[in-house]
N, C-alpha and C positions, 0 to 999 in steps of 0.2 A: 504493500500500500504506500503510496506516495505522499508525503506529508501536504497537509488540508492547504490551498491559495492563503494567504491574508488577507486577503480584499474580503473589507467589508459589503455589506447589505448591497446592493445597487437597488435604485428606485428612490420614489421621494417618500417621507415617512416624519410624523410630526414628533416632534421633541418636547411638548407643554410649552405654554407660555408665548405663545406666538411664534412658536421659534419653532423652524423646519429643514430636514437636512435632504440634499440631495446628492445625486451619484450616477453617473453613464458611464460607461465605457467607449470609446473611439478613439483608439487610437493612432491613428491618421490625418485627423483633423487639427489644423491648426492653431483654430479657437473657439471654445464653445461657449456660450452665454445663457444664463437662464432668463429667460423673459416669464415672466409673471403677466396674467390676463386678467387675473380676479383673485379675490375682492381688491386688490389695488394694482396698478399697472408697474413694474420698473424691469430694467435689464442689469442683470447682475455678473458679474465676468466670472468665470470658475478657473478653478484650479485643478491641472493633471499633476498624477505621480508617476512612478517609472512603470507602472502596469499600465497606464495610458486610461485609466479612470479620470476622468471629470468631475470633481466635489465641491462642497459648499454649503455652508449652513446663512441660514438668510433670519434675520430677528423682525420685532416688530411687525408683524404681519396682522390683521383686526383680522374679527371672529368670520366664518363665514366660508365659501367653499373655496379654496384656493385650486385652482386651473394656471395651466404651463404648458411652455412651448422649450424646446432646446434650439437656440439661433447657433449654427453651424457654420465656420469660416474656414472654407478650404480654398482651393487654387484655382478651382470650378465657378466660383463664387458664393455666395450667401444664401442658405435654406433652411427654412425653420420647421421644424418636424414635431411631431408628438414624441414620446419618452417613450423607448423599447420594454423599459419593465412598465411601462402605465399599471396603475393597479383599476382604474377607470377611466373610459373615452364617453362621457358624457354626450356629446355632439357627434358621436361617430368614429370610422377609423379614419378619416382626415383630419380631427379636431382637437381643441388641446387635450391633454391629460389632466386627471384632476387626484390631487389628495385623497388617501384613503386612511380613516384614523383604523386601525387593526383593532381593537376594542372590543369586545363583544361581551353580555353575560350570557357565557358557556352554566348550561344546567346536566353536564354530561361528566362530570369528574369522577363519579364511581367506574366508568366505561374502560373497559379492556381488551377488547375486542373478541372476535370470533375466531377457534384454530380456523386456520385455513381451511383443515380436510370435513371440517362441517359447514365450508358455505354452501350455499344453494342462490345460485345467484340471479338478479331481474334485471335486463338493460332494460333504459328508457332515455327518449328523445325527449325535454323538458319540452320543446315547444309544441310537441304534437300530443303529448300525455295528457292533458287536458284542455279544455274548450278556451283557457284564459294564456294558456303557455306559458307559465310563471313556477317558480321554485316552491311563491305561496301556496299557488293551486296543489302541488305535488301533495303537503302537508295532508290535507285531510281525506287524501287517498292511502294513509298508512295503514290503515288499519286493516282494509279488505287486504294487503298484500302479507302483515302479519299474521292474518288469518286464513292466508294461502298456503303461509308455511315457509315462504322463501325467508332470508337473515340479511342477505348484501341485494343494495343497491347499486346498480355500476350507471353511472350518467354519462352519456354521450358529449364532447366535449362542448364546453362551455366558454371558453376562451372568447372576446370580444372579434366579432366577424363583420364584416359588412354588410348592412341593412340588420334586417329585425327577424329573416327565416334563412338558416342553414344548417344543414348539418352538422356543421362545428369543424370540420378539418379545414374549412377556410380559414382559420383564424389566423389572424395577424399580430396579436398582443396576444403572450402568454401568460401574463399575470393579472390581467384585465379582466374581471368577469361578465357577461352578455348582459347591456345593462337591458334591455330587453327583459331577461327573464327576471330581474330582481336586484343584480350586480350585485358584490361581495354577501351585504347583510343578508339576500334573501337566500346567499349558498349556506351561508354559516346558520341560519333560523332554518334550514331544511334537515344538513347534517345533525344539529344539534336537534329538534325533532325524532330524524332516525336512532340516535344511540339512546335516547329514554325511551322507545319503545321496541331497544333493542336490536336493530337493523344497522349495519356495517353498511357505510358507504365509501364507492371504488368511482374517481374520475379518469375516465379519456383523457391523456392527452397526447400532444402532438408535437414531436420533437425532428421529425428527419425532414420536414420541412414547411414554411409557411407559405398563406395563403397568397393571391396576387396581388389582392386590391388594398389598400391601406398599409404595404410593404414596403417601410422605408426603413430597414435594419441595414440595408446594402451603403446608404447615405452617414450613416457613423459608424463601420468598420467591415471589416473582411468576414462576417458574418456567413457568407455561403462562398461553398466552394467551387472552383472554376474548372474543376477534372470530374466531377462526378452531377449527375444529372437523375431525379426522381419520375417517373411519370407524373408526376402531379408540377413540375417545375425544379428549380435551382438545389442542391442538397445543401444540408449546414455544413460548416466546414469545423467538420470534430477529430480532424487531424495535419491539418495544415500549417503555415505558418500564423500567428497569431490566434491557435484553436486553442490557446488554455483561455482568453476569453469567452470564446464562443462557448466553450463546456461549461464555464463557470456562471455564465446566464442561463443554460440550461439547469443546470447542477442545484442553483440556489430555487429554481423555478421550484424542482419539486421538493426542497423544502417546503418553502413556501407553502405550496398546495397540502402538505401532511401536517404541518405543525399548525400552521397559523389557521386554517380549517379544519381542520380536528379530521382529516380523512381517515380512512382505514385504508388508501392503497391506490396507486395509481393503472393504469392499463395504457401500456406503453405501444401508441401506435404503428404497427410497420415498422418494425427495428429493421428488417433487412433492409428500409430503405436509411439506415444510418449509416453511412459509408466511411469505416474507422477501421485503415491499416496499423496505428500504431499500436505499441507496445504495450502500452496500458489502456483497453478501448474504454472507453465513455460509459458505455454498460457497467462495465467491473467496478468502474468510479462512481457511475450511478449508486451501484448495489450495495457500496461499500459508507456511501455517506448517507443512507439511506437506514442501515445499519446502526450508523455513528448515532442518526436519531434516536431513534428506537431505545437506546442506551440512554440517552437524555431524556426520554417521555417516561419511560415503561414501560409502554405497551407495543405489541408488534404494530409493524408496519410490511405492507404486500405489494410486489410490484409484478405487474405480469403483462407478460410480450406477447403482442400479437407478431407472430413471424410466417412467412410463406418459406420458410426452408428448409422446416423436418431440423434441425439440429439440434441433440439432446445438449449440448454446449451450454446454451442460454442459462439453463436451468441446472445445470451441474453445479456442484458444489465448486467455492474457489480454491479450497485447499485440493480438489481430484482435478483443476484443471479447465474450469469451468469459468462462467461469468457470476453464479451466482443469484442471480433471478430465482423469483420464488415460485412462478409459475407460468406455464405460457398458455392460448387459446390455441387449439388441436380442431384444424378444419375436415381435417382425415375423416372425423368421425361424422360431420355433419353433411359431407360429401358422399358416405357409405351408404348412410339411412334416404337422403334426398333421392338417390340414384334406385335404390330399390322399390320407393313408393309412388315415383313418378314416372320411372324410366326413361328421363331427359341421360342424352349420351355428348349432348354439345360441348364444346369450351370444352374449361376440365373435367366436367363430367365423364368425359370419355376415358376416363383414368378409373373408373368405381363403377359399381353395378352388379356387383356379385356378393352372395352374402360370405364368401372368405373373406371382404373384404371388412364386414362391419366385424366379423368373427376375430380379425387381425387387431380390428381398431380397440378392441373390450381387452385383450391380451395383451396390447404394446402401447396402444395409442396411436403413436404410427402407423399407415398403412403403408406407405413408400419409405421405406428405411432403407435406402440404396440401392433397390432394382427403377428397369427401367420404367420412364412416365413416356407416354406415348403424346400425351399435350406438350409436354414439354421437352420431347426428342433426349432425352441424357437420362443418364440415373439420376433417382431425385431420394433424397436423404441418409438418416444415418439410424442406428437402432435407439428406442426409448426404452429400452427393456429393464435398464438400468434404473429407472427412476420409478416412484409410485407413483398411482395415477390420481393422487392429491396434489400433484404440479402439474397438472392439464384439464384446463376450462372448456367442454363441450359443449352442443347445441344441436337443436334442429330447424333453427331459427334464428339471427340475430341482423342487425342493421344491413351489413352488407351485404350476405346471401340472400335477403328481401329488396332491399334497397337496390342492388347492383343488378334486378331483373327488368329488361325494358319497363314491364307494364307493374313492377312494382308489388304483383301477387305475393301472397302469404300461403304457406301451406294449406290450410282452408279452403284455397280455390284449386290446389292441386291435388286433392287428394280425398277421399272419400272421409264420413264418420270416423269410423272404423279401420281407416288406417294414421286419423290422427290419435288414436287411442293411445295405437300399436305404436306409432314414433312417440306419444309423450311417454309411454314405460320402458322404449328403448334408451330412453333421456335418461329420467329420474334412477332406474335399476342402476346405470353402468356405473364404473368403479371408479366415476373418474368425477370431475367438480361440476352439476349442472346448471348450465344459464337457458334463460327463457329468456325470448324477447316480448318488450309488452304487446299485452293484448293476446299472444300465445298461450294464454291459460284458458281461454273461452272460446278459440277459434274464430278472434276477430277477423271480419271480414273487408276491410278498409286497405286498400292497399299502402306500400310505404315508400314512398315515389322519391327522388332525390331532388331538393330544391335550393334555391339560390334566392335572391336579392341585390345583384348587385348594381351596381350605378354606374358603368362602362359601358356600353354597347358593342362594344368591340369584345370585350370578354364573355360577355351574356354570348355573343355568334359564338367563341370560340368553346365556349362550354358546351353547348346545343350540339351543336361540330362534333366535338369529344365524345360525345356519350354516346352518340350514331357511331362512332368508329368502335368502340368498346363491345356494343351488343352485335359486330358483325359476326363475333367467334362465335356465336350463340345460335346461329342462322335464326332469329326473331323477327317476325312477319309484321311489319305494319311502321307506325312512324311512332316516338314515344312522345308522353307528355312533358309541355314544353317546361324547363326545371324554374327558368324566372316568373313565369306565370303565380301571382297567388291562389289559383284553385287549386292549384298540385300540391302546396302546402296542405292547404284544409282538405284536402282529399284525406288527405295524410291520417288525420288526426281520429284519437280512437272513439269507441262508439260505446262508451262503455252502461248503456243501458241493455246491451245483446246480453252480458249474464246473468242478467235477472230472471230470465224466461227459457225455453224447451231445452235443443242439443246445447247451446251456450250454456246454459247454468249444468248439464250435467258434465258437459267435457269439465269446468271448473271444478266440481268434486269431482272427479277423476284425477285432476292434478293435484288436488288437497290432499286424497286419500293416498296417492303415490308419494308425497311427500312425508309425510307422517309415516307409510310405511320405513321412508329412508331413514327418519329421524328415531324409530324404534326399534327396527330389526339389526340386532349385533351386528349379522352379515353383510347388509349394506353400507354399514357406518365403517368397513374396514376397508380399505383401498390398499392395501397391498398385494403386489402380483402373483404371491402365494395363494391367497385365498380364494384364485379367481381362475375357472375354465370354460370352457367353449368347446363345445362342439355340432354339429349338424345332421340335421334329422330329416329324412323324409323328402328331399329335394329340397322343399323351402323353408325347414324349421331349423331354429339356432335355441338352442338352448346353452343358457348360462346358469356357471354354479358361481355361489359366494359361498364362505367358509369365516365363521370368526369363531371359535372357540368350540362348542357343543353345537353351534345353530349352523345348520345348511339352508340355504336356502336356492330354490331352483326355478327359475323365471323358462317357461317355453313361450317360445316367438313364432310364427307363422307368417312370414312376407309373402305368399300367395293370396292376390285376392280372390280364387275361385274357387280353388282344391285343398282340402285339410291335408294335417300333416301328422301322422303318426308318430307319438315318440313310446319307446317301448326297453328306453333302458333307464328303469325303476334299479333301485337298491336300498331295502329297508320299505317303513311306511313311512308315508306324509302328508300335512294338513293342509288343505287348500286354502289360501289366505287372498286372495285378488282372480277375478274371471271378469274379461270383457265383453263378454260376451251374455252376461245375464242380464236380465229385464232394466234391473235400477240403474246399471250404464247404457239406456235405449238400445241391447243388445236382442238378438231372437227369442234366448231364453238357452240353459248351456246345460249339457248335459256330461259336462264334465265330474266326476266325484267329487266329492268332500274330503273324501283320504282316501288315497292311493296308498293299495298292497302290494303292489306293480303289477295292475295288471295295465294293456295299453291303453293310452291316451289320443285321441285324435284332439287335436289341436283345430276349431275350426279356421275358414279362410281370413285371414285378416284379426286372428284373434290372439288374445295373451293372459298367461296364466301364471299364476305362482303362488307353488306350497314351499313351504316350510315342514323342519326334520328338525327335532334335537333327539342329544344322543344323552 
């Protein structure tokens, strides 16, 4: 481990008594000035040190909101920008920065959070999660979600983006929060919300690169890199000359976001698009001052990578050689189940669609651990075998695999009753951490379309442009909706009087009662690769065992929707504890036993069962 920078805080941050200090880094720039907007007007000259930070404490300031510009003097000429750490952009991402007093009364101090291997975790879009798209609104949807049974919240990111509907990876201020949805107080009055009613909440965010519009980090320093390129735009430059700044605005970022917001964890966007040849990558520095917190709070803190590269690396321990990371999202598995309930073979799809494959996914996680990917012409990964499956976040559902389909469908419209049953206990059973995306506990039926707001015209074309070229590997019939449009926002948004009533209210106790099962039965609560087999039955049945102490427990699966599937290798008796197929989950009516002596089991089409054995 590398000893911690010196550099103090960056950002502006109030001192009592009128008195407020501030801090940039740009190192390239000749001279930087602070100019004050409000409550009083002056320009104040700052002072660099040998790390090329910009500082200054400024007195006498009256009550009231103070807003700022940084006036910028290089050999280009004179430009006055918003403040890269803004912790708010009042006026937008063009407009000044404003003061944020950090303060809050936190009612969360008994809080400790949740092991990792018992989250159950729920994304959500703040602005489409309810009718007002506010952090407020969130609030008093807590209760139907703790009485779902889920414990983590993971929020789609939040970071101050241009206009008032995006997805969040446009963001252009990392410390800035959407004043849209509430800005700072209404995250910290949500989070603090979730830990008294005991709910861990995980933020998105977005670190391999920022959005286009309101991108003026390139104007005070070397901030992105000139060798390496994102599909999304420019990469940060987290190994370059002048990247211990770059890191260190990253680095202090998720401080930031765990300390002074009381998170339980960040979800680290697209690390493979972090492009860090050096020694000491960014990651391992992440994980390790991440660590360093954790030491100073108490309580754990989680960091988990979204990566497209199979590599058990991320998540390996530092001392085996590893980065360190505490968990990563595993698409293996979300791609295994999609492909067998839908039979789409496009894009990468055409990589899954066999149940050895979800059979692989319960067993490794990985399904591609270094054979060949036919989407992607090369071998594609490395083995997970190594690690337990309490370091991999799965799904059948979550932003992107919705979000990234032309027309924006949710499984609901792909798929029968009776095979969202079968995918929601192929979720909850497996041994691995599961996330839902909202509105996936009722079978909403609103699609979740991908949208923008921006105020460039030329970008709005080039986005339109982009998303047609994306859905060609998909071969996707028709023209998609347009993403600056605001009906494709509200299209978006959830509909949440569907689980009040028929299939919606019972798929919803189906997910309750899946839950509870995970939260009771020893066998499910174990995630070690020990306790866990698979094998296949009958053409299209998989059956899984769990194993925690004296308790067996044995889940049969059925992915045929036409033809039952025989399983017929019993050992011992056992109690039947879940059938999808009877009446109370709108099933036929099941005429599967109560306890099996072993004799055969026919498994109906599209159905799922599971007893329990103790010894």
């Amino acid at each position: 481990m590398l000893p911690r920078s010196p550099v103090g805080r960056i950002g502006a941050y109030p001192l009592g008594e009128g008195r407020y200090r501030f801090s940039v880094w740009a190192p390239l720039v000749e001279r930087v000035e602070l100019k004050l907007t409000s409550p009083v007007r002056r320009l104040i000259p700052l002072t660099q040190d040998e790390q090329g930070y910009w500082q200054g404490e400024v007195e006498g300031i009256p009550p009231g909101p103070v807003d700022y510009l940084y006036r910028l003097h290089t050999a280009a000429g004179v430009v006055e920008r918003p403040d890269p750490a803004s912790r708010c952009q009042p006026y937008g991402v063009h407009g000044p920065s404003r003061v944020v007093d950090p303060h809050f009364d936190w009612q969360d101090q008994g809080w400790k959070g949740i092991p990792l291997s018992q989250w159950i975790l729920y994304e959500l879009h703040v602005g489409t999660f309810t009718p007002e798209g506010t952090f407020a609104a969130i609030i008093p949807r807590l209760p139907q979600l703790v009485e779902l049974g889920v414990n983590v919240l993971e929020l789609m990111p939040v970071a101050q983006f241009p206009g008032e509907r995006n997805w969040g990876y446009d963001g252009v201020y990392p410390y800035a929060v959407q004043t849209s949805y509430g800005g700072a107080a209404g995250l910290k009055a949500l989070v603090n919300a979730c830990h008294q009613q005991g709910l861990a909440v995980v933020l998105d965010v977005v670190y391999n690169h920022l959005g286009p519009e309101g991108n003026y980090l390139g104007d005070f320093g070397p901030y992105f890199a000139d060798k390496y390129r994102t599909p999304w735009g420019k990469a940060m430059n987290f190994d370059g000359p002048y990247s211990d700044g770059v890191r260190e605005f990253f680095l202090q970022n998720a401080e930031y976001w765990l300390e002074e917001f009381h998170l339980d964890g960040l979800r680290l966007d697209a690390v493979h698009a972090i492009y860090d040849f050096s020694a000491y990558p960014f990651l391992q520095e992440l994980a390790e001052r991440v660590d360093a917190l954790e030491a100073r709070t108490g309580w754990p803190r989680v960091l988990v990578a979204e990566s497209d590269l199979n590599d058990v690396r991320l998540i390996t321990p530092r001392k085996q050689g590893g980065y360190g990371l505490d968990a990563q999202w595993c698409d293996d598995f979300h791609h295994s189940v999609h492909t067998l309930l839908t039979g789409e073979k496009t894009g990468y799809y055409q990589d899954f669609g066999q149940l050895e494959h979800l059979a692989k996914a319960y067993r490794e996680s990985y399904v591609y651990s270094g054979q060949y990917s036919r989407y992607r012409l090369r071998r594609h990964g490395n083995s997970a075998v190594s690690r337990p499956g309490s370091q991999f976040v799965i799904c059948i559902q979550n932003h992107d695999q919705v979000g990234n389909r032309m027309l924006g469908e949710r499984l609901s419209q792909l798929t029968s009753f009776a095979g969202l049953k079968l995918a929601a206990a192929a979720l909850l059973l497996a041994p691995m951490l599961p996330l839902l995306f909202m509105g996936e506990e009722y079978g909403e039926v609103a699609p979740f379309l991908y949208f923008i707001s921006h105020g460039d015209p030329n970008l709005v074309k080039a986005v339109r442009q982009g998303r047609r070229r994306e859905f060609s590997a998909f071969a996707w019939q028709g023209e998609p909706p347009d993403p600056q449009a605001e009906e494709t926002f509200l299209r978006s948004k959830l509909n949440w009087e569907l689980k009040e009533a028929g299939h919606h209210q019972v798929l919803w106790k189906w997910y309750q009662t899946l839950i509870r099962l995970r939260k009771t039965q020893p066998a499910l609560q174990h995630l070690e690769r020990e306790g866990v087999e698979v094998e296949l039955f009958s053409g299209s049945g998989l059956a899984l065992h769990r194993r925690q102490g004296s308790q067996s427990l044995l889940a049969l699966f059925n992915f045929s929707p036409d033809q039952p599937a025989t399983y017929t290798d019993w050992r011992g008796s056992w109690e039947k504890l879940l059938d999808s197929h009877e009446a109370q989950w709108l099933g036929p009516g099941s005429s599967l036993p109560a306890k099996s002596q072993g004799d055969p089991v026919e498994v109906p089409p599209y159905g799922v069962v599971v007893y329990s054995q103790n010894r």
